[in-house]
C-alpha positions in Angstrom: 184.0 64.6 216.0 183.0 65.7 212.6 182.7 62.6 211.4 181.0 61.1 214.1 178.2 63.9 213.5 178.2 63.0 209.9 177.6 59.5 210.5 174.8 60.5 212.8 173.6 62.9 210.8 173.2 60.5 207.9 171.4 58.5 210.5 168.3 60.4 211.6 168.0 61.5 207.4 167.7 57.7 207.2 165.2 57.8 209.8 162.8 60.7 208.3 163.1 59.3 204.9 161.9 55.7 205.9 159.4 56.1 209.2 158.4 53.5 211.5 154.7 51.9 210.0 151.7 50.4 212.3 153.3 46.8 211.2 156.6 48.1 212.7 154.8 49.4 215.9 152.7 46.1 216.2 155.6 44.0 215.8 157.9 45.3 218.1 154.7 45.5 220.8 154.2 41.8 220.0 157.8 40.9 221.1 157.5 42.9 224.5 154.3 41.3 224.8 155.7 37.9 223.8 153.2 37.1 221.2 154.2 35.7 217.4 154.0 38.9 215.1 151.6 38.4 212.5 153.8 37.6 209.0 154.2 40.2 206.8 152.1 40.2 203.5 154.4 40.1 200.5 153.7 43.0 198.2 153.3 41.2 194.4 154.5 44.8 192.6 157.4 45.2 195.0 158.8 41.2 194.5 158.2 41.8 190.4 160.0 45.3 189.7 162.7 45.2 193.2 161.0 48.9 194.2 160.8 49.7 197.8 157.7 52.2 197.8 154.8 50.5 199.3 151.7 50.0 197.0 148.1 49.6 198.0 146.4 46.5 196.9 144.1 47.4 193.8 140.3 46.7 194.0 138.1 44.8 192.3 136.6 46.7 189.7 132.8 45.5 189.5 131.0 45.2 186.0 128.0 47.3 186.1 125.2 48.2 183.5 124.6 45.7 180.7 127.9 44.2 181.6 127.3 43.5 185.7 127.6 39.8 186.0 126.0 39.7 190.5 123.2 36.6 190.1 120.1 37.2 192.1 120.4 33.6 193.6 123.9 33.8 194.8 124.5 37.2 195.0 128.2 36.5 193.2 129.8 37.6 189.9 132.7 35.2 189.4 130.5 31.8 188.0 130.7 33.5 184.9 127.6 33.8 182.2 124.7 35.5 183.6 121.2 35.7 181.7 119.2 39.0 182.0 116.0 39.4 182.2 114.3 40.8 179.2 111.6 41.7 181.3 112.1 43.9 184.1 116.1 44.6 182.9 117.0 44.4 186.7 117.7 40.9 187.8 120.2 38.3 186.4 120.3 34.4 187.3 124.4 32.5 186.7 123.9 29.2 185.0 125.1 27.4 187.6 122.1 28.5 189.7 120.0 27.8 187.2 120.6 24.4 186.8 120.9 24.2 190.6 117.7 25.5 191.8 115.8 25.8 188.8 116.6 22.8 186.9 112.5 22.7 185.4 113.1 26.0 184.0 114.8 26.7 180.6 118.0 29.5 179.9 115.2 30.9 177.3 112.1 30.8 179.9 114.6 32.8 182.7 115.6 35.2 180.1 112.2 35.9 178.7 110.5 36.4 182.5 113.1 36.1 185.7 111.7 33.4 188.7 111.8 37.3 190.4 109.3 38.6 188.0 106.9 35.1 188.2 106.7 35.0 192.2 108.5 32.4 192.4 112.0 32.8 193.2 113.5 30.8 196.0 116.6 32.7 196.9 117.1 33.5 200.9 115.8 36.7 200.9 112.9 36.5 199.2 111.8 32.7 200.9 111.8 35.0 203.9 109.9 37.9 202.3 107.5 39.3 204.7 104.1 41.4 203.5 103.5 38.3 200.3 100.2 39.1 199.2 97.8 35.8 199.6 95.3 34.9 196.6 92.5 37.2 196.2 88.8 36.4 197.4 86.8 34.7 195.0 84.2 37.2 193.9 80.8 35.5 195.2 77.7 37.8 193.8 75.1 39.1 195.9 72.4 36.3 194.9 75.0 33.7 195.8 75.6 34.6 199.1 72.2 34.2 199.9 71.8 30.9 198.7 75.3 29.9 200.3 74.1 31.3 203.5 70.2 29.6 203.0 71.7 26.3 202.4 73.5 26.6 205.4 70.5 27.2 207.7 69.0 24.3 206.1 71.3 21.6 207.5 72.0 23.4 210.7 68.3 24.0 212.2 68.3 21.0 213.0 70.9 20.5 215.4 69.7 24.4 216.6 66.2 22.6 217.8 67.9 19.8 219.2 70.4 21.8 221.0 67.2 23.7 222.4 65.6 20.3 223.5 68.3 19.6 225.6 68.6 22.9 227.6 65.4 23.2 227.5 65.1 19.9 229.6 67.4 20.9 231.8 65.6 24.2 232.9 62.2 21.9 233.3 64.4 19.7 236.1 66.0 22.9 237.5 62.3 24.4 237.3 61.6 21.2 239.5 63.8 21.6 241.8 63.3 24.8 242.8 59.9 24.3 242.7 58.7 27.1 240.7 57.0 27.2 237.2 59.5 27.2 234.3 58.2 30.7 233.1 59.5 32.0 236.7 62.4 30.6 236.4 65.9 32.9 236.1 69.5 31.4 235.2 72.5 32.9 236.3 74.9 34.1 233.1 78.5 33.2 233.4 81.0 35.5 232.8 83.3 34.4 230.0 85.8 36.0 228.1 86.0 35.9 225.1 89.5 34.3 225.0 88.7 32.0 227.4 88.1 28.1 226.8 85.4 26.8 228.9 85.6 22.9 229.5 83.9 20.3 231.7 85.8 19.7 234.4 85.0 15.7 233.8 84.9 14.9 230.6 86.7 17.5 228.7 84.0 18.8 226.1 83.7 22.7 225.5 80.6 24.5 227.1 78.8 26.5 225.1 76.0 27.4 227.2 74.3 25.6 229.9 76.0 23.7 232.4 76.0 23.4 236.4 78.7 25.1 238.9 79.3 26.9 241.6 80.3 30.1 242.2 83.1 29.6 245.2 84.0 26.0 243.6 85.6 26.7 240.0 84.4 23.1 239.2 82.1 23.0 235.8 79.7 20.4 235.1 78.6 19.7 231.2 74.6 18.6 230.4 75.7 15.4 229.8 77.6 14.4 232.6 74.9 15.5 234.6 72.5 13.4 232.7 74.8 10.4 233.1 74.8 11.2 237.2 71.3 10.8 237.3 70.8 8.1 235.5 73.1 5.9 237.6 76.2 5.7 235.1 79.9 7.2 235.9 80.0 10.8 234.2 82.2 10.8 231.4 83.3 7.2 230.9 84.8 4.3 232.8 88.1 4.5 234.6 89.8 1.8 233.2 93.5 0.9 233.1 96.3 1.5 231.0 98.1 -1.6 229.9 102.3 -0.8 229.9 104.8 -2.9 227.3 108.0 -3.2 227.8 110.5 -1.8 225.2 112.6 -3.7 222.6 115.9 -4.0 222.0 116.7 -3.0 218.4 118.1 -6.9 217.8 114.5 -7.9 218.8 113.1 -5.9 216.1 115.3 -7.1 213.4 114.3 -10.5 214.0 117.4 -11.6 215.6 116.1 -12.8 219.1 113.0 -13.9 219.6 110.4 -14.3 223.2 112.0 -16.7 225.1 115.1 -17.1 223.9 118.5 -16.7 225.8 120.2 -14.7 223.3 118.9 -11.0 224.6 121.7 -8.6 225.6 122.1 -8.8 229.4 123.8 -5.9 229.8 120.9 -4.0 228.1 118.4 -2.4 230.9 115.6 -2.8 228.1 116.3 -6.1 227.2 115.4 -6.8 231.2 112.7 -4.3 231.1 109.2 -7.5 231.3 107.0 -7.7 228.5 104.2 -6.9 230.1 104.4 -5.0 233.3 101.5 -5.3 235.6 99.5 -2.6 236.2 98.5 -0.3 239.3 95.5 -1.7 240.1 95.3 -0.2 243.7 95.2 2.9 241.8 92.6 1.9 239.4 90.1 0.7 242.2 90.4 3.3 244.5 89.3 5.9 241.0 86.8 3.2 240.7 85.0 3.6 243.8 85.3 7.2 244.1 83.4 7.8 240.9 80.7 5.2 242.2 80.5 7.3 245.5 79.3 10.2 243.4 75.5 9.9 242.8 73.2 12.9 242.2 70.5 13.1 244.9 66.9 11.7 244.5 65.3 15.3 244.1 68.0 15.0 240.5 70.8 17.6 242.1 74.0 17.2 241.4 76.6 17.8 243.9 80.2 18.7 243.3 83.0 16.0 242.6 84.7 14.6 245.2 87.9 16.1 245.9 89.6 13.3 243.5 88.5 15.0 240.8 89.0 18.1 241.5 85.8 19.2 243.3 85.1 19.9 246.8 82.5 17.2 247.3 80.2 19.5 249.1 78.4 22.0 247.6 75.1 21.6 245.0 76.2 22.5 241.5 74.1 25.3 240.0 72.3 25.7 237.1 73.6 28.6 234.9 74.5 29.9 231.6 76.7 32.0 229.1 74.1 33.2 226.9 71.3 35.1 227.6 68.2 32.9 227.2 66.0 35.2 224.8 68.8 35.4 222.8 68.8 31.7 221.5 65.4 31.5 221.6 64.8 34.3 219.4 67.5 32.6 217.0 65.6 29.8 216.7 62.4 31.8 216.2 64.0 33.4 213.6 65.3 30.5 211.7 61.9 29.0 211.6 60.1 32.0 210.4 63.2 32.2 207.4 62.5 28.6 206.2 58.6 28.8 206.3 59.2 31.9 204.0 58.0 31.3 200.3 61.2 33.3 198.7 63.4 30.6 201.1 65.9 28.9 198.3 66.0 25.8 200.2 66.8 23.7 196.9 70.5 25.6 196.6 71.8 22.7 194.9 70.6 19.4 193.9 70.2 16.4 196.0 70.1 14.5 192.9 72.8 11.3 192.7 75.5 12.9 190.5 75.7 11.3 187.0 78.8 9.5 187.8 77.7 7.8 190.5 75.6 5.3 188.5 75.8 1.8 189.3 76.7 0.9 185.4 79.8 0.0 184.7 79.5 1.4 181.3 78.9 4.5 182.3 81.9 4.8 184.4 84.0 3.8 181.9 83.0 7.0 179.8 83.7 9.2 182.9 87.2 10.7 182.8 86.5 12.5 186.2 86.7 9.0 188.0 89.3 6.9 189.7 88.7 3.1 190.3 89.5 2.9 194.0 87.7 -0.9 195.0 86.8 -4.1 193.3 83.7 -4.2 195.1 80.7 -6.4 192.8 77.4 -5.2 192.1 78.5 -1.9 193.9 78.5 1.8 192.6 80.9 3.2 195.2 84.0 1.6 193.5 85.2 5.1 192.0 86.4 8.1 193.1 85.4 11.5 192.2 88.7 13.0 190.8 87.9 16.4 188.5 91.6 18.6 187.8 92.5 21.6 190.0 91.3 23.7 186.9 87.6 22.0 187.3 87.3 22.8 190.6 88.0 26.5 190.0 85.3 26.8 187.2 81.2 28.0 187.9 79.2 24.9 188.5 81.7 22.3 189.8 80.5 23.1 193.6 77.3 20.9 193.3 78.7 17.3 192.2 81.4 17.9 194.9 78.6 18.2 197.3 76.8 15.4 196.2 80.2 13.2 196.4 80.6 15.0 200.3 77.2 14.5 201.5 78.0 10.8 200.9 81.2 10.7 203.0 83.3 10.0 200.3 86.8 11.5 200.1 87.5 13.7 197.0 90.5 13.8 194.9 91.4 17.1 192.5 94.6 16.5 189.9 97.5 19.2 189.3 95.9 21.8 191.3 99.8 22.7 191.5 99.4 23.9 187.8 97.3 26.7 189.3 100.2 28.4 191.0 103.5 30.6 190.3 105.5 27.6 190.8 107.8 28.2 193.4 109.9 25.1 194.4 109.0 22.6 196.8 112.4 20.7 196.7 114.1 19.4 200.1 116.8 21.6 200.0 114.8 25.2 199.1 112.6 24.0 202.4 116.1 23.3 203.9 117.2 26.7 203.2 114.1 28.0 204.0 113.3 26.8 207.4 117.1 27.2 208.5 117.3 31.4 207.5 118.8 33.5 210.2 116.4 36.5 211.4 117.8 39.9 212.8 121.2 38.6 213.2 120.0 36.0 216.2 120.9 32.2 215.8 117.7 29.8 217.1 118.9 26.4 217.3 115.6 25.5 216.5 116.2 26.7 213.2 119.4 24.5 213.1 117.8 20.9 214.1 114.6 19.8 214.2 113.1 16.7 215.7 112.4 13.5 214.1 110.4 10.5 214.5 112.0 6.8 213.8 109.4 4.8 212.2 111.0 1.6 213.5 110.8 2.1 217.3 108.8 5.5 217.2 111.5 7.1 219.1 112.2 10.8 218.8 115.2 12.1 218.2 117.0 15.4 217.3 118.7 15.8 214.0 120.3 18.6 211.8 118.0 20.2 209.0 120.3 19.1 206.3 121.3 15.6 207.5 117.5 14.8 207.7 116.9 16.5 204.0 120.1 14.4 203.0 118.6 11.3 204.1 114.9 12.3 202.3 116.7 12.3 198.9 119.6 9.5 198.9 118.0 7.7 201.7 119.4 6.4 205.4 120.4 2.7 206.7 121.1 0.8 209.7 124.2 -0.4 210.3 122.7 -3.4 209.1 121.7 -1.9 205.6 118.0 -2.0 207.1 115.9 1.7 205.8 116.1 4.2 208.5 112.6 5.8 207.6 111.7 9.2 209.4 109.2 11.6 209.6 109.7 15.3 210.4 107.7 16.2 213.7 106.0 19.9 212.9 108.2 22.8 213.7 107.1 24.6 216.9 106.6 27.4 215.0 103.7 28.0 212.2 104.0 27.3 208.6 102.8 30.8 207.6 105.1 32.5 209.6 108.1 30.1 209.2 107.0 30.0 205.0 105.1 32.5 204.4 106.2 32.1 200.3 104.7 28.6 200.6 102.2 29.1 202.5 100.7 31.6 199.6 101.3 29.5 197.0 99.2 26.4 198.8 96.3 29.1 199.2 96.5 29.4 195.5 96.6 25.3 195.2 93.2 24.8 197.3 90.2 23.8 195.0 87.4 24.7 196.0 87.8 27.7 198.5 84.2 27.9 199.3 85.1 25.0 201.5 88.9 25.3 201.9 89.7 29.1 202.3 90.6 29.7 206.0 89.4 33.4 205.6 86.5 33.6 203.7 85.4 30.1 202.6 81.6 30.5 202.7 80.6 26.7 203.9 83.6 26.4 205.9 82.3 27.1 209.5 85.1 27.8 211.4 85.7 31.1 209.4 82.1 32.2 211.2 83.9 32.2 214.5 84.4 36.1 215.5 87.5 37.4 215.6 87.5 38.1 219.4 87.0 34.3 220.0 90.0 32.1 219.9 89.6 29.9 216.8 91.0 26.1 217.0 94.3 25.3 215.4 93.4 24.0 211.8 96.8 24.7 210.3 98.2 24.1 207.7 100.6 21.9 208.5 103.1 20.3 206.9 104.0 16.4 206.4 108.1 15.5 205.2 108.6 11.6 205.3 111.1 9.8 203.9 109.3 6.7 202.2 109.9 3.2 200.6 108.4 1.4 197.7 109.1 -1.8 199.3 106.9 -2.9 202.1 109.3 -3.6 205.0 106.4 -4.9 207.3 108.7 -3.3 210.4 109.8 0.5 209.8 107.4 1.3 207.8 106.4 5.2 206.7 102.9 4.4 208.1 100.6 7.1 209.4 98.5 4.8 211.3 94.4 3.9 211.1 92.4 6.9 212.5 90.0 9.7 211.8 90.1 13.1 212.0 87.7 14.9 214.3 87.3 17.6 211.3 87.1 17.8 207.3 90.9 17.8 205.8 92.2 18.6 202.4 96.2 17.4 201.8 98.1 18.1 198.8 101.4 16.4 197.2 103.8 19.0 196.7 106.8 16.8 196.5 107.9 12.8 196.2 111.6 11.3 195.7 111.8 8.1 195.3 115.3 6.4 196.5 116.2 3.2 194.4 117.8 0.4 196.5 120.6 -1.4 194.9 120.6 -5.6 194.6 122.9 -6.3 197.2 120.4 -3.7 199.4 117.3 -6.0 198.3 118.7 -9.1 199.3 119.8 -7.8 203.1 116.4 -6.4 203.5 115.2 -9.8 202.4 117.3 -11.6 204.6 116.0 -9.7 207.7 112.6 -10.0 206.7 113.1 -14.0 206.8 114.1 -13.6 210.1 111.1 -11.3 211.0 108.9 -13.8 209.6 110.0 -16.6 211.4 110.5 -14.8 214.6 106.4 -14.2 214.3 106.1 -18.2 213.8 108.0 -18.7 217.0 106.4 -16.0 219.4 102.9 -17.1 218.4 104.1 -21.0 219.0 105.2 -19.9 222.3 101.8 -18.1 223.6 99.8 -20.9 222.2 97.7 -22.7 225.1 99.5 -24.9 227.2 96.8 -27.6 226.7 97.4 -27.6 222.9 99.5 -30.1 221.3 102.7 -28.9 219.4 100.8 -30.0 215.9 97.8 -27.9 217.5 100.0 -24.9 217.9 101.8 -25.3 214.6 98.8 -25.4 212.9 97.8 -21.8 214.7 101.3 -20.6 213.9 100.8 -20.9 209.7 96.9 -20.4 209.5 97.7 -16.9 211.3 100.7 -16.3 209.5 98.5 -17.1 206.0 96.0 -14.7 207.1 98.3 -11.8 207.9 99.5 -12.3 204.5 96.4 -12.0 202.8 95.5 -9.1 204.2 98.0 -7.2 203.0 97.7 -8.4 199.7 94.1 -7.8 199.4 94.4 -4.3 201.2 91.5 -5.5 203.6 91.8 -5.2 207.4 89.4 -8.3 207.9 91.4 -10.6 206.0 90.7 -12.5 202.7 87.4 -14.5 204.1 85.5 -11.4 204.9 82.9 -9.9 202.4 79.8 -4.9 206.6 83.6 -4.3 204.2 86.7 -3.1 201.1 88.5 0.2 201.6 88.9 2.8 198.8 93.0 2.5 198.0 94.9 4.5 195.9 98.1 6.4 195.2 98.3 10.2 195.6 100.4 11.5 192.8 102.1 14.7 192.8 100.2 18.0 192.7 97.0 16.2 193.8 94.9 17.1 196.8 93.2 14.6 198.8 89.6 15.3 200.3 89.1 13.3 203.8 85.6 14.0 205.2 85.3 13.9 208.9 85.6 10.4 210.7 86.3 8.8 207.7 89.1 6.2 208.8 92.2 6.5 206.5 95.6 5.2 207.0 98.5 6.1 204.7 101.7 4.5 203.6 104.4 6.4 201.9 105.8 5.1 198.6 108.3 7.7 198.5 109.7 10.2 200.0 107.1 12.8 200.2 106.0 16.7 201.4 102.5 17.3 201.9 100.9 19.8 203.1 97.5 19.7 204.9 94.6 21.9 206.1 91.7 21.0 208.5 88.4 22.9 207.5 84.6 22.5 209.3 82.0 21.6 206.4 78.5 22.0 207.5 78.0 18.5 205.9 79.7 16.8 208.4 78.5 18.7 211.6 76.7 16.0 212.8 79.3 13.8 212.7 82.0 16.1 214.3 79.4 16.2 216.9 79.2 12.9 217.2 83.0 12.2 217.4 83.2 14.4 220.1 80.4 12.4 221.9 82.8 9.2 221.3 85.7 11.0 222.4 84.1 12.5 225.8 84.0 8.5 226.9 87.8 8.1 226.3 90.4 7.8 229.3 90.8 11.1 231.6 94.4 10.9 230.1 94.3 10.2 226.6 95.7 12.5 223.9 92.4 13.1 222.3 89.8 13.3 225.2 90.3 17.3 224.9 87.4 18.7 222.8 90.3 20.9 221.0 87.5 21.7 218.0 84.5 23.3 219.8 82.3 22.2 216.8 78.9 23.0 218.8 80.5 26.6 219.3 81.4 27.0 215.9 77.7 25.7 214.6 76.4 27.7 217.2 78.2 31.3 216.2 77.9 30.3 211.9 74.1 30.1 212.8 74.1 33.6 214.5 76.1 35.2 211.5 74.1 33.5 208.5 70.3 34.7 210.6 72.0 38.0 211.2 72.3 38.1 207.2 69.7 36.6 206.0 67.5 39.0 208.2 69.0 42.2 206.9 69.4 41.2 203.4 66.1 40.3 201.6 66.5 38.0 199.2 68.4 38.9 195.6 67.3 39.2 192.3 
């Protein structure tokens, strides 16, 4: 017995001098529970010195003072050297950073002033900074702003007065209709809010004042359309029909099958998809003859629309409006009385041809602010007005810009990137930028983005990086044919998505009188009150990936059109990917195959009445044409003489001036990221005005038939402001 209580005795000591640990407790619980215990962590002390007291693992120690070694960038202190910043003593950069994301910038130039401390850092947390401070106002004086605002009543009274003319018009035939005298007369106002777009019902185009409707029938009417009625024509434009193509097979596109031939995929529902589907003609008739049974009545009332078009085909539409009528008229009154005035500086700037704009060649030759642009003879339009970002910031450089944009002539300014802080425009900082996390919640939107293929124009959805990837080393068919594509605009804006970049292309603009989307004096939209919504004029921004070599399928082409507005683009970044040989000569290839597959299609639409040597002889004359045409950079062809377009290459850090319905079309060289901004000069009023007028005509379901811009309101509101001013504020000394 006593040795039996020894033994246990000896037993439960063992017990209290080694207790049972959490592992022990989680082990044993994980066999009952029949899970794998977790292996044990071997303790590097105990293995080394055979003790059986358990040790904590010791902790990093971490260097602090003159001797911390955490970089900014990467916020880690194992990549070893680190160079301070002599001038805030606060924030350190690892060389490996530096030559990662700062590869322009010297060890010396970090040390001497940190990206941190020159606004242009592109770490995570501060390309996400909120609250960055945008460029300050440039300080206009007292005496300027009246001239600014005096030169803008000079080119606008005139559309004022013939805005008048046409309402006023209107109110005579309403006068006649009622049979009353126009002084008796009393329109109905509207009420509008102010964030509330008012369209024509018919053809799309913003309403600014008066225009015909009915109270229980939320059908509106524009002047025009109701000019149109009476005069017999179909409001708004022609219904016409919409022709339909059938989609190719990527093998068609690479030249490999041709019209005709037996060789499509038959187990491909687009290769059986017809060429040229026809078209819904029932459709198109029965729109036809509904618009010809609407006719305004001989007494010049309108009625509503038929039902088709969203009207209830009964009622007479009503003359009414969403001003007051005195206060217009009084605006006009006013505007008269300011430019009869002696003290009225209607000479702001000079009309006078700008000295570079003389027809001698000589003279051109001398100027350093030009860029030959055409090979026109015997003209003086063959240059370009091209000052430096540092020009355009200096007193005096606003007038021979003006006389260069009066003409309609695009506008380019040099390194206006030298005017900023800096901050990187690479792939991968935009990559990094565009993809940051926000209060902890994941948006896939942030994660993929949506791209255009040039070849097909197809959209598809991609990840950030693989796109990026692709922008710098390039992507390629499984054929080794350029994959080119072009980012479609995030969802979400660039201020808000950027806001680092977004301040730092403020600071890029030249000339913010016309270009600041706050307080740019001549650009009108910024004379819109802030209760009124204002038209989406960006910026936005442009990533392509681009190709030297002209593919003639594929390209990175934006294609031929105008802009309804004034725009100003600038270069922030190009990479150029460089094919290899064996590359050139498959793209080659292909393009033989394209070439030929052009010969045969046009040899098999030719006339059936036509020989074969007829049709061969149509197949290379047209062929030779195309050609030229491209090489001469003319869209008529090589035997034209009513025409030459200005060509040139952007180069990085320039900004491109494109004044309003000026048609443009762009190729991109390289891979590229631009950024662009859509501004209202009072210049080109007229002929926003007037593309809106073309536009009205276009198809009820076309893309651009909306009158998104509301030029007439925003003429009609920068007229108000600049009569309010000029009325208050007598001219300065």
């Amino acid at each position: 017995m006593d040795g039996e209580n020894s033994d246990a005795s000896e037993e439960r000591h063992k017990r209290k001098r080694n207790p049972v640990t959490n592992e022990d407790l989680s082990s044993s619980r994980a066999h009952k529970s029949g899970m794998r215990p977790q292996a044990k962590r071997n303790n590097t002390d105990e293995n080394i010195d055979g003790s059986h007291d358990i040790t904590l693992k010791k902790k990093r120690t971490l260097l602090r003072g003159d001797d911390a070694l955490m970089c900014h960038q990467c916020q880690r202190n194992d990549k070893g050297r680190v160079v301070w910043c002599k001038l805030c003593r606060k924030k350190r950069f690892c060389i490996p950073c530096i030559e990662r994301w700062y590869f322009n910038m010297s060890k010396e130039e970090i040390a001497a002033k940190c990206p941190v401390c020159r606004v242009n850092c592109n770490c995570k947390s501060c390309l996400r900074m909120r609250g960055i401070s945008e460029p300050p106002k440039k300080n206009i004086s007292k005496s300027d702003q009246y001239r600014y605002y005096c030169y803008i009543l000079n080119l606008l009274l005139p559309w004022l007065k013939e805005f008048q003319r046409e309402q006023k018009a209107e109110k005579d035939i309403e006068a006649n209709i009622r049979g009353i005298p126009e002084s008796d007369l009393e329109i109905q106002v509207t009420a509008c809010y102010s964030d509330e777009h008012v369209y024509c019902d018919r053809c799309q185009t913003s309403i600014i004042d008066f225009h015909r409707s009915r109270p229980k029938c939320p059908y509106n009417l524009c002047l025009q359309c109701c000019a149109e009625l009476r005069a017999g024509h179909l409001p708004g434009g022609k219904v016409v029909k919409i022709q339909h193509y059938g989609r190719r097979i990527r093998d068609y596109i690479f030249g490999v099958v041709s019209i005709g031939s037996q060789t499509h995929n038959k187990g491909s529902p687009r290769s059986r998809a017809p060429l040229n589907p026809p078209c819904k003609i029932e459709n198109y008739k029965r729109d036809e003859n509904c618009c010809f049974n609407w006719k305004a009545d001989k007494n010049s009332t309108i009625p509503c629309a038929p039902e088709e078009f969203g009207g209830c085909g009964r009622s007479i539409l009503e003359l009414k409006c969403m001003h007051p009528e005195k206060i217009l008229s009084e605006l006009e009154s006013k505007s008269e009385k300011i430019v009869q005035q002696k003290n009225y500086s209607g000479d702001l700037f000079s009309m006078d041809p700008c000295a570079c704009l003389s027809s001698s060649e000589a003279v051109h030759n001398d100027f350093e602010i030009l860029r030959r642009a055409a090979e026109r003879e015997g003209s003086s339009d063959n240059y370009i007005y091209c000052p430096t970002g540092k020009d355009a910031m200096q007193d005096g450089r606003l007038a021979p810009f003006q006389a260069h944009w009066a003409r309609g002539e695009p506008v380019i300014v040099r390194n206006v990137l030298e005017q900023t802080s800096g901050l990187s425009w690479e792939p991968m900082v935009m990559w990094r930028a565009l993809r940051e996390r926000t209060n902890g919640k994941v948006d896939s939107e942030q994660f993929s983005v949506r791209v255009i293929d040039c070849l097909d124009l197809c959209e598809v959805k991609m990840n950030i990086r693989q796109f990026f990837n692709g922008y710098e080393k390039g992507r390629y068919h499984s054929n080794r044919w350029p994959e080119m594509l072009k980012l479609k605009e995030p969802t979400s804006s660039f201020d808000e998505r950027l806001p680092r970049h977004y301040a730092e292309f403020l600071t890029a603009l030249p000339f913010p009188e016309y270009t600041d989307p706050h307080y740019g004096p001549f650009n009108l939209a910024v004379k819109l009150p802030e209760r009124i919504i204002k038209p989406d004029l960006g910026p936005r921004t442009y990533i392509a990936c681009g190709f030297r070599e002209e593919l003639g399928r594929g390209d990175s082409v934006i294609k031929l059109h105008c802009n309804m507005s004034d725009a100003v683009n600038v270069l922030t970044h190009a990479a150029e990917v460089e094919p290899d040989e064996f590359l050139m000569k498959q793209i080659q290839k292909l393009k033989k195959n394209q070439l030929q597959q052009d010969k045969d299609e046009l040899l098999f639409h030719a006339s059936p009445v036509a020989s074969f040597s007829e049709a061969t002889d149509i197949t290379e004359n047209s062929c030779t044409a195309v050609v030229l045409s491209a090489a001469n950079r003319s869209p008529v062809g090589k035997t034209s003489e009513g025409i030459e377009p200005w060509t040139f290459e952007q180069k990085l850090g320039e900004a491109v001036f494109i004044p309003a319905g000026c048609p443009q079309q762009v190729r991109n060289l390289k891979s590229c990221i631009k950024v662009a901004l859509d501004f209202v000069s009072l210049e080109n009023v007229p002929e926003c005005i007037r593309l809106t007028e073309e536009c009205r005509l276009l198809p009820s379901d076309h893309r651009a038939k909306e009158d998104k811009l509301e030029v007439k309101k925003i003429a009609l509101h920068a007229i108000m402001e600049v009569v309010d001013y000029l009325t208050n504020n007598p001219e300065s000394s």
